[in-house]
N, C-alpha and C positions, 0 to 999 in steps of 0.2 A: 504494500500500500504506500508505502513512503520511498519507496524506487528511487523518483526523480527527483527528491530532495536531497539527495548524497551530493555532498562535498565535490565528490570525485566526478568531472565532467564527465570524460570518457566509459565510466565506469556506468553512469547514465544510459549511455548509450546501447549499451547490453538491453534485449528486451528480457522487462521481469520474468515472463514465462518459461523463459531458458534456464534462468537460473533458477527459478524451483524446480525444473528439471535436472539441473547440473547437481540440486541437492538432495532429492528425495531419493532418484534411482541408486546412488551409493546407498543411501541410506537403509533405502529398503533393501538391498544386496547384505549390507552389514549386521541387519536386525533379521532377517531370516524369516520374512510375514509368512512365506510361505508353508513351511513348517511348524510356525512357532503361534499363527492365529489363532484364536480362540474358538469354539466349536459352533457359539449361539454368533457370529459372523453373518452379515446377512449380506453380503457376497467375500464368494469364496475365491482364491488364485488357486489357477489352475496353469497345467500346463499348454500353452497357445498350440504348439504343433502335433501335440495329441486331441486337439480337442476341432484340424481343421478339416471337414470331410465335406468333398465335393460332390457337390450335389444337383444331381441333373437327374429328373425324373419326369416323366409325361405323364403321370396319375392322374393328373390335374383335368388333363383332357375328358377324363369319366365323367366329370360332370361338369359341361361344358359351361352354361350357365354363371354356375356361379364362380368358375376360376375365370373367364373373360370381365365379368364384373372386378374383379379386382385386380384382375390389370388395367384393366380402364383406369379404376378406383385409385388406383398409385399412380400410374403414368400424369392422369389429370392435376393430381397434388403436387405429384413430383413437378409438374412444367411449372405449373403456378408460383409456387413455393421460389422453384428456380429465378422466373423471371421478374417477380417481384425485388428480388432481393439484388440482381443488375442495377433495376431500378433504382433501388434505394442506394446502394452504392454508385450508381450513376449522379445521383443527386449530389453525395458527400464529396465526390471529387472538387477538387478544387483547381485543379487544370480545365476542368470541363470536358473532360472525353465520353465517351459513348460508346459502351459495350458493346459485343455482337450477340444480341441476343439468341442466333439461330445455333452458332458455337457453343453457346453454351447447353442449350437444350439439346445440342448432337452429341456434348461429351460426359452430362449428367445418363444420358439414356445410356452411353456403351458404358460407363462409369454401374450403373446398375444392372449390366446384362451379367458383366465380371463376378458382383460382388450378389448376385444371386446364385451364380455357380458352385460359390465356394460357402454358399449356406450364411450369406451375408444380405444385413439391411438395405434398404433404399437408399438413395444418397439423394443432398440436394446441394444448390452450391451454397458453400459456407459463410457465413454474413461478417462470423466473428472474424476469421483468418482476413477476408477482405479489406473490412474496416480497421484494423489493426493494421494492415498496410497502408491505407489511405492516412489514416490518423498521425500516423508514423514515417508519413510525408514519401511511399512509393511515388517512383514515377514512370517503371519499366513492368510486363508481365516476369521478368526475372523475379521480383519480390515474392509474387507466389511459390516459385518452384525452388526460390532457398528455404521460405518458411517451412515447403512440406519435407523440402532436404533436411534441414537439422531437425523437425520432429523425427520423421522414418530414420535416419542415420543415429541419433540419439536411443531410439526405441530398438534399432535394430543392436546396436552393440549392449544393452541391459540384456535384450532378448540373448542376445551369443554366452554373455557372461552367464546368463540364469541356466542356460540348458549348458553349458560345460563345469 
């Protein structure tokens, strides 16, 4: 909460989020949650790569009716959802630029063909990650693909240490 009140300019400049990341993932490596949580936990850690199973079934087709309705039902949320939030980041810009919003509906939709496969949620495009770059004065689509780099790159070496 008090980030940007440090002393320390440069030190500023680090986004807060990283650094709770930079402290918890030891942290939790050091304290052993996985092992060591308590039983009445109302979510549990598990292990990620035993738990990822790919999943492609056509069941669905049996009853056609009502698996069509909720692809509707998602696809419709999922566009909305999506393009609302261009929007409203289109708003916050302060260069004034203008989304494409057809890109994005084409990358949200293969984004959730993938992440149905592997027995994963809907996705839509993220308002926080965006705005966080806006706020934080982006002015290139690079700002995106370093944020999700040091999450996955962050997440990915906890993930290497935990499973070795």
């Amino acid at each position: 909460m008090f980030w940007n009140t440090l002393p320390i300019l440069w030190l500023r400049k680090v986004p807060a989020p990283l650094v709770v990341l930079l402290v918890s993932i030891p942290s939790e490596l050091i304290m052993d949650f996985q092992h060591t949580e308590p039983t009445y936990a109302l979510v549990h850690i598990g292990n990620l790569i035993e738990n990822i199973k790919v999943n492609v079934s056509f069941d669905g087709f049996a009853q056609t009716g009502i698996f069509i309705k909720y692809v509707i039902m998602f696809a419709l949320v999922g566009s909305l959802e999506s393009l609302l939030t261009v929007k409203a980041i289109d708003m916050l810009d302060h260069y004034r630029r203008r989304s494409n919003a057809n890109k994005d509906i084409i990358a949200v939709g293969i984004g959730n063909i993938i992440a149905g496969i592997f027995g994963g949620l809907p996705m839509i495009s993220e308002v926080a990650r965006s705005s966080a770059n806006v706020n934080n004065g982006a002015k290139t689509r690079w700002s995106n693909f370093f944020h999700g780099f040091f999450y996955i790159d962050i997440c990915s070496i906890s993930l290497h240490i935990l499973l070795n």
